[in-house]
DRENDO-1510 file (C-alpha; in Angstrom, 1 decimal, always signed):
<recs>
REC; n; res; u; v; w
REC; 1; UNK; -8.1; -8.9; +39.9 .
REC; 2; UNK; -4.0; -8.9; +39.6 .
REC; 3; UNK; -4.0; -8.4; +36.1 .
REC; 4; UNK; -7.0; -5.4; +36.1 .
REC; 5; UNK; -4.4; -3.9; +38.9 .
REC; 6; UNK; -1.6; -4.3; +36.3 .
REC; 7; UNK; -3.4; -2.9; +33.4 .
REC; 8; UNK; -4.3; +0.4; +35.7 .
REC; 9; UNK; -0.9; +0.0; +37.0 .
REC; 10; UNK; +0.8; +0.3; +33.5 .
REC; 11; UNK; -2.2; +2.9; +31.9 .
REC; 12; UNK; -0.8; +5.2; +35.1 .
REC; 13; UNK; +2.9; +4.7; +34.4 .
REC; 14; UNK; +2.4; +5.9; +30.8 .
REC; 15; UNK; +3.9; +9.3; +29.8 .
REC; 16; UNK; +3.4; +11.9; +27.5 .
REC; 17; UNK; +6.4; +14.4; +26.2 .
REC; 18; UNK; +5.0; +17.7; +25.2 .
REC; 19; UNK; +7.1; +19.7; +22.2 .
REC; 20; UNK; +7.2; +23.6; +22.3 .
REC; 21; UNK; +10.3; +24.7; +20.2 .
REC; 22; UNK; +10.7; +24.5; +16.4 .
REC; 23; UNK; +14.5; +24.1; +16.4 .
REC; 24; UNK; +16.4; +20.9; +15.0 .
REC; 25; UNK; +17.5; +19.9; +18.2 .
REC; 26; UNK; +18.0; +21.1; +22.1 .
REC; 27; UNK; +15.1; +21.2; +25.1 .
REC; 28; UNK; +12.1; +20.6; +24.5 .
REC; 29; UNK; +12.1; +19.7; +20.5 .
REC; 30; UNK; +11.0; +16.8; +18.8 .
REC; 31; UNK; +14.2; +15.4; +18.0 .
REC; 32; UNK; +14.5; +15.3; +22.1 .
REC; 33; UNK; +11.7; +13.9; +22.3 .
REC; 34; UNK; +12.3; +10.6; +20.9 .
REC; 35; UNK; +15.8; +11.0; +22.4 .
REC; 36; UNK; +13.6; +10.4; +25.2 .
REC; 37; UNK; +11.0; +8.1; +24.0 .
REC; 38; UNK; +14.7; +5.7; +22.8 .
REC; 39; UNK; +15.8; +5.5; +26.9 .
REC; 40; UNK; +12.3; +5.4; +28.5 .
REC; 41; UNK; +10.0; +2.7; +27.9 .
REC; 42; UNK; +7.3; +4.4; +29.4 .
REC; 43; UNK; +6.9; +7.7; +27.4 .
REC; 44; UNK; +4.3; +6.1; +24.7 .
REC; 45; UNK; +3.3; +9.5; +23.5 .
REC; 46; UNK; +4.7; +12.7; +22.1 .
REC; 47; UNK; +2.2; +15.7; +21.6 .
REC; 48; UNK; +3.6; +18.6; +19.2 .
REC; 49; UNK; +2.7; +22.2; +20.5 .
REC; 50; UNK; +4.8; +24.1; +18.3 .
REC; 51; UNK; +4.4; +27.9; +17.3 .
REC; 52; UNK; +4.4; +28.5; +13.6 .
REC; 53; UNK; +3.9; +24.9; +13.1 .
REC; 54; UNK; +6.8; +23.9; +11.2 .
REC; 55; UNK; +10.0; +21.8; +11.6 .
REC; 56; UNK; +13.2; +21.9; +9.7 .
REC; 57; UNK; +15.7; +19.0; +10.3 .
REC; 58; UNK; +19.0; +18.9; +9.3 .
REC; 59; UNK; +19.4; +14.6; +9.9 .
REC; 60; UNK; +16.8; +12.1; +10.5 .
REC; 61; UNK; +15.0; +11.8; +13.7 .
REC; 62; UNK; +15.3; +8.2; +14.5 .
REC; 63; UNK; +13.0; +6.1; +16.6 .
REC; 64; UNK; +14.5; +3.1; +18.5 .
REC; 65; UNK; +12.0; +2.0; +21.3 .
REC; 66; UNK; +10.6; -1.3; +21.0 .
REC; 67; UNK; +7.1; +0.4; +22.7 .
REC; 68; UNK; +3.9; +1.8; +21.3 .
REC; 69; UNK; +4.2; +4.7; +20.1 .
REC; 70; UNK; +2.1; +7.9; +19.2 .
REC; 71; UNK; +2.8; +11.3; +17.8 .
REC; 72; UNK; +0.4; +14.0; +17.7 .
REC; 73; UNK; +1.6; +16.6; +15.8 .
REC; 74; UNK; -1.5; +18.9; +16.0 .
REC; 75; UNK; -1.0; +20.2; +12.1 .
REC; 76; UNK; +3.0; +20.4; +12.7 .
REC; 77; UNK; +4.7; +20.3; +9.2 .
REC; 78; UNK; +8.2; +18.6; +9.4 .
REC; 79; UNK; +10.4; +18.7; +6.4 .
REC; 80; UNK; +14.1; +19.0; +5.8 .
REC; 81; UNK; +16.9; +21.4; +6.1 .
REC; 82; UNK; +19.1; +18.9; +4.9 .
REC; 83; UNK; +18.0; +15.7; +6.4 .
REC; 84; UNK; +17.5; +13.0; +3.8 .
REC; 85; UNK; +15.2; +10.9; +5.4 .
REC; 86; UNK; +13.1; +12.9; +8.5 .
REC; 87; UNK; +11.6; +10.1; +10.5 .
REC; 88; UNK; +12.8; +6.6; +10.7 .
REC; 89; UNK; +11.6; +4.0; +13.0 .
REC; 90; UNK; +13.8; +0.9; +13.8 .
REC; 91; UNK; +13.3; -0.7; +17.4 .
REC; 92; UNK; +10.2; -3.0; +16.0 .
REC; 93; UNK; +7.6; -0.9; +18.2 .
REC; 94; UNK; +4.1; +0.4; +16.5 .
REC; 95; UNK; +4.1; +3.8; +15.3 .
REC; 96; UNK; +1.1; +6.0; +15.2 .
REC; 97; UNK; +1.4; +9.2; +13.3 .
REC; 98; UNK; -1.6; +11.4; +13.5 .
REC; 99; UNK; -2.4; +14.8; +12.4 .
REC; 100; UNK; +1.0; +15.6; +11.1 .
REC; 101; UNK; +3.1; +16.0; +7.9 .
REC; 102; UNK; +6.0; +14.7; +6.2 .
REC; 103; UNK; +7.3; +17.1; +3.1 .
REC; 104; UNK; +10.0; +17.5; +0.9 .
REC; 105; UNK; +12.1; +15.2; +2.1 .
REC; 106; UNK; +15.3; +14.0; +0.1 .
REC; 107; UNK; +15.0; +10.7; +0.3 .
REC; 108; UNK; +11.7; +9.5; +2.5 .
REC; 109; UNK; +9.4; +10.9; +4.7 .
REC; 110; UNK; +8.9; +8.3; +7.1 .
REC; 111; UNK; +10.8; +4.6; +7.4 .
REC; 112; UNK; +10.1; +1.9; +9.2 .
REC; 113; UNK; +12.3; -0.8; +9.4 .
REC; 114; UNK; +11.2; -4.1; +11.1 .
REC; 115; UNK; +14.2; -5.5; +13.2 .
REC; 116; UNK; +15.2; -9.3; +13.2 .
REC; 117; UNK; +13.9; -9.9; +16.9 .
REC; 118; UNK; +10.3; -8.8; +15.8 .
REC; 119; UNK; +9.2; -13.0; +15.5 .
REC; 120; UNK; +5.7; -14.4; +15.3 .
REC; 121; UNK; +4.0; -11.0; +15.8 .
REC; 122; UNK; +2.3; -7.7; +14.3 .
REC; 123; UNK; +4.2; -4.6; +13.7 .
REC; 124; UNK; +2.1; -2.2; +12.9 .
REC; 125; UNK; +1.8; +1.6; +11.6 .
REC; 126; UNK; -1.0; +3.8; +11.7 .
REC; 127; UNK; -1.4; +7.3; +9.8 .
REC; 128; UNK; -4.5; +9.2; +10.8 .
REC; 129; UNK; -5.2; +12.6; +9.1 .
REC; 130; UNK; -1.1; +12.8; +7.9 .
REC; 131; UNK; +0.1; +14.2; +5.1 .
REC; 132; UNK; +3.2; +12.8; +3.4 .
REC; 133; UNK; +3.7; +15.3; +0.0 .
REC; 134; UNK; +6.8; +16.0; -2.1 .
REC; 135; UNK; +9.5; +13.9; -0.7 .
REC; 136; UNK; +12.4; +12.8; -3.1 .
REC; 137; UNK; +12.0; +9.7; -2.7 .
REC; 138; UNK; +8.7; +7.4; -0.3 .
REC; 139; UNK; +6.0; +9.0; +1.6 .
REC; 140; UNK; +6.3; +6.2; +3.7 .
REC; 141; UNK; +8.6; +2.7; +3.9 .
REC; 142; UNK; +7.9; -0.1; +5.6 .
REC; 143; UNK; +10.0; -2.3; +5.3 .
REC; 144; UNK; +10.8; -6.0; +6.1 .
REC; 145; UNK; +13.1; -6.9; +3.2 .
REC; 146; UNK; +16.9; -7.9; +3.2 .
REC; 147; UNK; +17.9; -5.5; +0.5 .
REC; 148; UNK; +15.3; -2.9; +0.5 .
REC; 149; UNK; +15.6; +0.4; +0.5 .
REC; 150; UNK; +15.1; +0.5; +4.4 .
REC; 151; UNK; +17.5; -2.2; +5.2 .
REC; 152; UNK; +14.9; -4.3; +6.8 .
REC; 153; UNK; +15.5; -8.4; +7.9 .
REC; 154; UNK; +12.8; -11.0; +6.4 .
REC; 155; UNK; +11.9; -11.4; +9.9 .
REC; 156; UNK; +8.8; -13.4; +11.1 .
REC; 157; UNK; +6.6; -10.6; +11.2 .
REC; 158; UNK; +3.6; -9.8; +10.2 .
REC; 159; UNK; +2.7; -6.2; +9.0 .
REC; 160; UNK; -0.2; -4.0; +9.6 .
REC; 161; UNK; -1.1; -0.1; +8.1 .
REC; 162; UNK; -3.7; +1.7; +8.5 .
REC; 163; UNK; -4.7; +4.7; +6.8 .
REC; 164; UNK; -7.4; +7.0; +7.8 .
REC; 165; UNK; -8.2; +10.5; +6.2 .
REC; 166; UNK; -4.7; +11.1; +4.7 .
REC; 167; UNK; -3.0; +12.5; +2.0 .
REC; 168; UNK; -0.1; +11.1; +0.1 .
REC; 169; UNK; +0.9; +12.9; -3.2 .
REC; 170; UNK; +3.8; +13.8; -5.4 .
REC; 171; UNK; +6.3; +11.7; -3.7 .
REC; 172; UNK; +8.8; +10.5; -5.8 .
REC; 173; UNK; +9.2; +13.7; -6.3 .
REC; 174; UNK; +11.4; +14.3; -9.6 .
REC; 175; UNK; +12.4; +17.9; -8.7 .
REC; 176; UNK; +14.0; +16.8; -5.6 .
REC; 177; UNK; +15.6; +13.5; -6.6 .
REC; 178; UNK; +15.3; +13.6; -10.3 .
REC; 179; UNK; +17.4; +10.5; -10.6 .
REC; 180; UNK; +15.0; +8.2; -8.0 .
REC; 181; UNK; +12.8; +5.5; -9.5 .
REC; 182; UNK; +10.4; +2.9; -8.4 .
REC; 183; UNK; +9.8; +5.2; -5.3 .
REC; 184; UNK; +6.0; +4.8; -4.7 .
REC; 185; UNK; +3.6; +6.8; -2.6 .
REC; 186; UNK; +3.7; +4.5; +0.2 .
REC; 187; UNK; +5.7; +0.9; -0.4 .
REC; 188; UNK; +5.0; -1.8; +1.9 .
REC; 189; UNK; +7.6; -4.8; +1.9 .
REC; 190; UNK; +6.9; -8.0; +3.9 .
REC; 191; UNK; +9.7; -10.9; +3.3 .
REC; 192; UNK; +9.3; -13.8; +6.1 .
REC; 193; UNK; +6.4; -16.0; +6.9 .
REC; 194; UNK; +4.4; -13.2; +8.1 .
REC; 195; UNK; +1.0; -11.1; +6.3 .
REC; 196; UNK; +0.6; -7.7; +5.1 .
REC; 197; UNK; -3.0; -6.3; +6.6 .
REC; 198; UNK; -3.6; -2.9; +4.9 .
REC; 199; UNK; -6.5; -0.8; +5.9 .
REC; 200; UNK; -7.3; +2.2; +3.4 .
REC; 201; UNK; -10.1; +4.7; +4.8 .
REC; 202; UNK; -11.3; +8.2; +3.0 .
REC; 203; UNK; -7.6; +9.3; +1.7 .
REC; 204; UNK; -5.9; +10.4; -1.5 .
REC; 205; UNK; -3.1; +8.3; -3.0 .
REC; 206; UNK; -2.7; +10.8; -5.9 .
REC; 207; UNK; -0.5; +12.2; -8.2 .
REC; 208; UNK; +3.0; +10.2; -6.9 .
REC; 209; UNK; +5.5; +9.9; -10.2 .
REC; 210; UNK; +5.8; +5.7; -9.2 .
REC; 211; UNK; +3.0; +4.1; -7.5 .
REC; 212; UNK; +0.4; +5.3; -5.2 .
REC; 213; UNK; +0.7; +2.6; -3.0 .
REC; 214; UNK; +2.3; -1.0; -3.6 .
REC; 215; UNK; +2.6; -4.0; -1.8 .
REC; 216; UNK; +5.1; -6.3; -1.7 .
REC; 217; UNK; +4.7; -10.0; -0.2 .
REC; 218; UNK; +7.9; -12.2; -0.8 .
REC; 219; UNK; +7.9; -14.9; +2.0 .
REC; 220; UNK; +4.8; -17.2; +2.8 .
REC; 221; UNK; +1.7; -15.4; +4.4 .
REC; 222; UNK; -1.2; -13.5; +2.8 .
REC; 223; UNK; -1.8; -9.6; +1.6 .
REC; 224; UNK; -5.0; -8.4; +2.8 .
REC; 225; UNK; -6.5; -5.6; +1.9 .
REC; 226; UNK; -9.6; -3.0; +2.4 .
REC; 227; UNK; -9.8; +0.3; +0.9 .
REC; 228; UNK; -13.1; +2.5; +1.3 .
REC; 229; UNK; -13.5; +5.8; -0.2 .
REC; 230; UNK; -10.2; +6.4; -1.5 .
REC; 231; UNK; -8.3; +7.6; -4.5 .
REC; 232; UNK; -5.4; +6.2; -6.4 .
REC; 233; UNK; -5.3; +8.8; -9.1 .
REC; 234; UNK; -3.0; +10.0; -11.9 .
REC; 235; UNK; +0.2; +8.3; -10.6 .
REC; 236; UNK; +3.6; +7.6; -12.7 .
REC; 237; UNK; +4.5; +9.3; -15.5 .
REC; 238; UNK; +8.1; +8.7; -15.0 .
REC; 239; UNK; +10.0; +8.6; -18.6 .
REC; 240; UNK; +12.8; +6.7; -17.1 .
REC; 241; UNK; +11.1; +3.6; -15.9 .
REC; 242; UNK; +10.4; +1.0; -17.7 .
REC; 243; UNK; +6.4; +0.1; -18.1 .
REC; 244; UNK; +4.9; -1.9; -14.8 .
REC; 245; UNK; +6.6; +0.3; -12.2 .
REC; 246; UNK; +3.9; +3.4; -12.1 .
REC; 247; UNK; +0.2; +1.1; -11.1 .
REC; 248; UNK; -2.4; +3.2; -9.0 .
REC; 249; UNK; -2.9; +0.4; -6.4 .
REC; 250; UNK; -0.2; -2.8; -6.9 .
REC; 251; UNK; -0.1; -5.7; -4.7 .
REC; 252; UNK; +2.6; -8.6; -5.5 .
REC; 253; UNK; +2.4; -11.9; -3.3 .
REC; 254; UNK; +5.2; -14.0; -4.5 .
REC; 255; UNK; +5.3; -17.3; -1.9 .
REC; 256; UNK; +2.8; -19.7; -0.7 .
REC; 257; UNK; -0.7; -17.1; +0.3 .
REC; 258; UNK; -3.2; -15.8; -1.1 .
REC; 259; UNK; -4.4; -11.8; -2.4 .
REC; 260; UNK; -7.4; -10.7; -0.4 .
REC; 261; UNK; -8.6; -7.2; -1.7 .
REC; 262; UNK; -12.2; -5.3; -1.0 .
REC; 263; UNK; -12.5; -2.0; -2.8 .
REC; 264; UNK; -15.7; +0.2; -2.4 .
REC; 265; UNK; -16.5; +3.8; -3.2 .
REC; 266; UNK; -13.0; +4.7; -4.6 .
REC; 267; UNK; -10.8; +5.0; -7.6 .
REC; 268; UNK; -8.1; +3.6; -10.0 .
REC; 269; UNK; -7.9; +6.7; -12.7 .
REC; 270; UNK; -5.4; +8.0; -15.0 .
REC; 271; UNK; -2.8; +5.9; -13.6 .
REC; 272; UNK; +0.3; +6.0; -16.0 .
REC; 273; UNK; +0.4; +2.0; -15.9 .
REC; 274; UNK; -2.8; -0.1; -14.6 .
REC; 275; UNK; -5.1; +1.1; -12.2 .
REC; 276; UNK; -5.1; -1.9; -9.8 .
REC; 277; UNK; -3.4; -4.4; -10.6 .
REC; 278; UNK; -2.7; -7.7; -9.0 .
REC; 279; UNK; -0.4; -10.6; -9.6 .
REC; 280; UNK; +0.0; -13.3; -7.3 .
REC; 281; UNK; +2.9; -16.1; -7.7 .
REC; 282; UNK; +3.5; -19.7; -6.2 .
REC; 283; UNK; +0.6; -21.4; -4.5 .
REC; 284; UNK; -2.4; -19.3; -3.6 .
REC; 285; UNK; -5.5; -17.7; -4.6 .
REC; 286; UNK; -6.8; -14.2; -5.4 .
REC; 287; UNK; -9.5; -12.8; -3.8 .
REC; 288; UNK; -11.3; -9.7; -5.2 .
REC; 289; UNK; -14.7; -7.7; -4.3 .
REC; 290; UNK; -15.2; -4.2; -6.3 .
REC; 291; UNK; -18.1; -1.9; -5.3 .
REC; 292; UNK; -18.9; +1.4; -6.7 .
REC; 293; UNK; -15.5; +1.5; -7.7 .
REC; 294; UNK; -14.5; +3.5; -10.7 .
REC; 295; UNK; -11.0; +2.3; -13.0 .
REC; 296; UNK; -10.8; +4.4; -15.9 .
REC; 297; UNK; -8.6; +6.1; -18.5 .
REC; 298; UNK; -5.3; +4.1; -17.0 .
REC; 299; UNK; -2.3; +4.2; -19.8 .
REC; 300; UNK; -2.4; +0.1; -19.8 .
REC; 301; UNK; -5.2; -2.4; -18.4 .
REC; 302; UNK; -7.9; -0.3; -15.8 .
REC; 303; UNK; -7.9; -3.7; -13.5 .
REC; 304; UNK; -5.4; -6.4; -14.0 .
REC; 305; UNK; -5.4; -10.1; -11.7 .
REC; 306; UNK; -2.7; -12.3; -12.8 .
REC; 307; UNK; -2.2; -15.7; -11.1 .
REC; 308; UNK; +0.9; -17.3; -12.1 .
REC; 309; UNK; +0.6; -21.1; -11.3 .
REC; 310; UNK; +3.7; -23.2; -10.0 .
REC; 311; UNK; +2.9; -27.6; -12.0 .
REC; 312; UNK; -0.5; -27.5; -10.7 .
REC; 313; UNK; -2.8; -26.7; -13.5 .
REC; 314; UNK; -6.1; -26.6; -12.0 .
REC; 315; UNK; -5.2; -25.4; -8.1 .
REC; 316; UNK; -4.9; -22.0; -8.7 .
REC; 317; UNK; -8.2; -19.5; -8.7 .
REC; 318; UNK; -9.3; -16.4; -9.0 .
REC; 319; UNK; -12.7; -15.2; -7.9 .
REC; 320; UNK; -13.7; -11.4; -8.8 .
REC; 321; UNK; -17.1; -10.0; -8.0 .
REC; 322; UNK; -17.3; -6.4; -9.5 .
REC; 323; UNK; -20.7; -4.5; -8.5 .
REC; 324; UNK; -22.0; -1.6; -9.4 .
REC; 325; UNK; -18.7; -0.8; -11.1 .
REC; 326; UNK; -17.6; +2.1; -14.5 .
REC; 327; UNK; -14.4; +0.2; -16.1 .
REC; 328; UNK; -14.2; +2.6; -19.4 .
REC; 329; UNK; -11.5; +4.1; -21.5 .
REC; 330; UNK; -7.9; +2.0; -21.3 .
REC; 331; UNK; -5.8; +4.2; -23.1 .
REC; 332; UNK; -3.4; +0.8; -24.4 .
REC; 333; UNK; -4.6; -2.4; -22.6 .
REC; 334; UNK; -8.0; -4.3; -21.4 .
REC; 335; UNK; -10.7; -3.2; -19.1 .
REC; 336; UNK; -10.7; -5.9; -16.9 .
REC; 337; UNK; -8.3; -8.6; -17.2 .
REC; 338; UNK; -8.2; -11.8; -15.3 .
REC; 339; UNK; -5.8; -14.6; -16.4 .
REC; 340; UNK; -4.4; -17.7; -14.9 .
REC; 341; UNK; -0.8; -19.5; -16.1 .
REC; 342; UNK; +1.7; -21.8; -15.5 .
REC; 343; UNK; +4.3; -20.3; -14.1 .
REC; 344; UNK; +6.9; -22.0; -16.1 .
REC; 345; UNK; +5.7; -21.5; -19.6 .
REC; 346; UNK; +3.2; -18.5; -19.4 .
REC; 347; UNK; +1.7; -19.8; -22.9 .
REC; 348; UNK; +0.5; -22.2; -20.9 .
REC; 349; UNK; -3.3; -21.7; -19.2 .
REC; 350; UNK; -3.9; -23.2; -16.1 .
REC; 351; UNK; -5.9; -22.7; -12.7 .
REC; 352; UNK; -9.8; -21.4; -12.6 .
REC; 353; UNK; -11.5; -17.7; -12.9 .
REC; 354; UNK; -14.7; -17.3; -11.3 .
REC; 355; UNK; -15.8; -13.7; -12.3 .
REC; 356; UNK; -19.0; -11.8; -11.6 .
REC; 357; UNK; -20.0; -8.4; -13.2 .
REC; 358; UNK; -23.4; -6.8; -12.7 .
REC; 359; UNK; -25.0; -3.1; -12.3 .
REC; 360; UNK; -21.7; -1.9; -14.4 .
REC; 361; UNK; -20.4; -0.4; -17.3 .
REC; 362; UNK; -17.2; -2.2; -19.1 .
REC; 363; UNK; -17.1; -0.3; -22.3 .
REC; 364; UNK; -14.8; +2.0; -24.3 .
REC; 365; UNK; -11.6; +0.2; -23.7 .
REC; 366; UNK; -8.4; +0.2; -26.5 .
REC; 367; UNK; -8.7; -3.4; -26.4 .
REC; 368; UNK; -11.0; -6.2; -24.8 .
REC; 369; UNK; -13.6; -5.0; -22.4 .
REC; 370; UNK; -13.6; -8.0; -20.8 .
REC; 371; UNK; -10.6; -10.8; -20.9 .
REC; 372; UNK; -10.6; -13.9; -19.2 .
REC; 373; UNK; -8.3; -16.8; -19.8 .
REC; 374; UNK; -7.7; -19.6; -17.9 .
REC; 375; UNK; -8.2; -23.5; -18.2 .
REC; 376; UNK; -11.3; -23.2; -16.6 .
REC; 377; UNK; -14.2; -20.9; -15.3 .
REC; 378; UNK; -17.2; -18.9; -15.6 .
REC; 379; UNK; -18.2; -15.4; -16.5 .
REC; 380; UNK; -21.2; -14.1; -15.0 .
REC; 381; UNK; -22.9; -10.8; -16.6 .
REC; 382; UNK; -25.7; -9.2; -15.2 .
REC; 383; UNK; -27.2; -6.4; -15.8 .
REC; 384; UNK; -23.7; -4.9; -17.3 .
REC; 385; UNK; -23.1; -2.8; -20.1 .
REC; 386; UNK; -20.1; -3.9; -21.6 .
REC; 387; UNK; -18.3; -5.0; -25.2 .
REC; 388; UNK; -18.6; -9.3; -26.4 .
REC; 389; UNK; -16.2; -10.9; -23.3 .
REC; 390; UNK; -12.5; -12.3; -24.9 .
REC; 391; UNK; -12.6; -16.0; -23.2 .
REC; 392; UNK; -10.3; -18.7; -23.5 .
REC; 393; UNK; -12.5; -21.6; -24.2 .
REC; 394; UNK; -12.7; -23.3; -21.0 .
REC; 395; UNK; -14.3; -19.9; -19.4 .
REC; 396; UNK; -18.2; -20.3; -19.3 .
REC; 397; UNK; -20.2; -17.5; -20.0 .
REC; 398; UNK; -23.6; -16.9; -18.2 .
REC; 399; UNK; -25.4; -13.6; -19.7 .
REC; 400; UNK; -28.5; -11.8; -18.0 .
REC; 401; UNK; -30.1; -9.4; -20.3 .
</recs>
């Protein structure tokens, strides 16, 4: 009974600050706002009811409050007129964007940076029906990291995104910050003991010069990952990077955890580098279920798993199901490529792949359809339409006609 009063009691206490002017800064704008939001605790919602829909900023609107909080823009456009980054987020409280955009930016549309006090807990960002478009540098950083771009903390953390019906494109944007590299569509960096939980749902991660979206686990804990009808299209194409910088979708667990991805009804195409492509470090496994997925016509592999195995030859796995699945036309690399070595002399094989591919076509790539290789395995083909398998000789292949 006490704690139903509290809940009703807090629910009531809850405010919401309504925006009406389009200027910077002064009553009633967004940068007031937060202003507000940063002193009051209880404001944990900011609706944007601005005429001619468009803000121009001349510095960053920063978010300190360690509370929930959610921004309804109502189709509001914010972008710069002068301000590097336009929203940044550093008290450690959730932030939920929805129906809003981020363009043009300098540097980033939105940063979140995840303060040392956030310990043994879930920060977590939400972007529902947002655009983030054009910006110099990220559509959105969050970041976690001692020496990343958004000057997070390896704290204990653990980090969740979701995104719902939104579009993130061009970012990286070489006609704003020419000189920027490695500057993805969205970058997520987690570096203490904590996960990354990413949900992707019915949005476009197209067209940014680095990646569309990468993940970045350095500390122990797992990346987990589900994407449904999405796009990771045509991104990179950046002559000043090196190669491995510009992937569609890029996950990278480094410490002790494992890689947990499910992809259905979306894309990998025309990616400058790989289309998806996950490599996983230290102790841990890989995880990976493909349906109705299309990876095609990416510049090097259309689906890469590497697991990188630290003097423990046959702990390390990886376990791939693709279903129902078109893996065609690698412009310079392999179709699907699985492989498993020791981490201190890569010549080296070790660790398992378990792979199934059935209902699919694996077939016009510039080198193997198919490469497995690993100290032990299986290859299961069903049903699939696809060029004789490259397998290291411990790999077992099972073939239904």
């Amino acid at each position: 009974m006490l704690l139903s009063m509290a809940l009703v009691a807090s629910a009531a206490d809850a405010k919401t600050i309504k925006v009406f002017s389009k200027k910077d800064s002064g009553r009633s704008t967004f940068r007031a706002a937060i202003d507000a939001a940063n002193s009051d605790p209880s404001i944990d919602r900011i609706q944007l009811l601005v005429f001619g829909r468009k803000i121009k900023l001349k510095t960053p609107v920063t978010y300190t409050g360690t509370q929930a909080l959610t921004i309804n823009g109502a189709g509001v456009e914010i972008t710069e007129n002068g301000a590097e980054n336009l929203l940044m987020a550093t008290g450690g409280g959730d932030l939920h964007l929805k129906n809003i955009s981020f363009v043009d930016a300098l540097q980033s549309g939105v940063v979140v940076t995840v303060p040392a006090g956030n310990t043994l807990r879930e920060q977590a960002v939400t972007l529902d029906k947002v655009t983030l478009s054009g910006n110099g540098w990220y559509g959105l950083l969050f970041d976690d990291q001692i020496g990343g771009d958004g000057g997070g903390s390896n704290s204990d953390s653990s980090l969740r995104l979701v995104v719902t019906d939104s579009v993130i494109q061009n970012n990286n944007n070489p006609a704003i910050a020419p000189n920027a590299d490695d500057k993805d569509g969205i970058r997520v960096n987690e570096g203490g003991i904590g996960d990354i939980t990413t949900v992707i749902v019915d949005s476009q991660l197209d067209e940014n010069a680095a990646e569309g979206i990468e993940l970045d686990e350095i500390g122990q804990g797992d990346v987990i990952v589900s994407v449904t009808g999405s796009s990771f299209d045509n991104n990179g194409d950046q002559p000043q990077l090196p190669s491995d910088l510009e992937d569609g979708l890029d996950v990278d667990e480094a410490g002790n955890g494992d890689i947990w991805l499910s992809i259905s009804d979306s894309s990998t195409n025309g990616n400058f580098d790989e289309g998806l492509d996950l490599d996983e470090a230290d102790e841990g496994n890989v995880y990976l279920v493909a349906v109705n997925f299309e990876a095609s016509n990416n510049l090097d592999e259309n689906v890469k798993v590497t697991k990188l195995q630290n003097d423990a030859p046959l702990a390390g796995s990886i376990v791939a199901r693709f279903n129902s699945v078109t893996v065609k036309d690698s412009i310079d690399g392999d179709g699907i490529k699985l492989e498993v070595f020791d981490n201190e002399i890569n010549e080296n094989l070790a660790g398992s792949v378990f792979a199934t591919v059935q209902y699919s076509q694996v077939i016009g790539n510039d080198s193997d359809d198919i490469q497995i290789e690993a100290l032990t395995g299986e290859l299961l083909l069903r049903f699939t339409d696809t060029g004789p398998p490259d397998l290291t000789p411990g790999i077992v292949l099972i073939e239904i006609p």
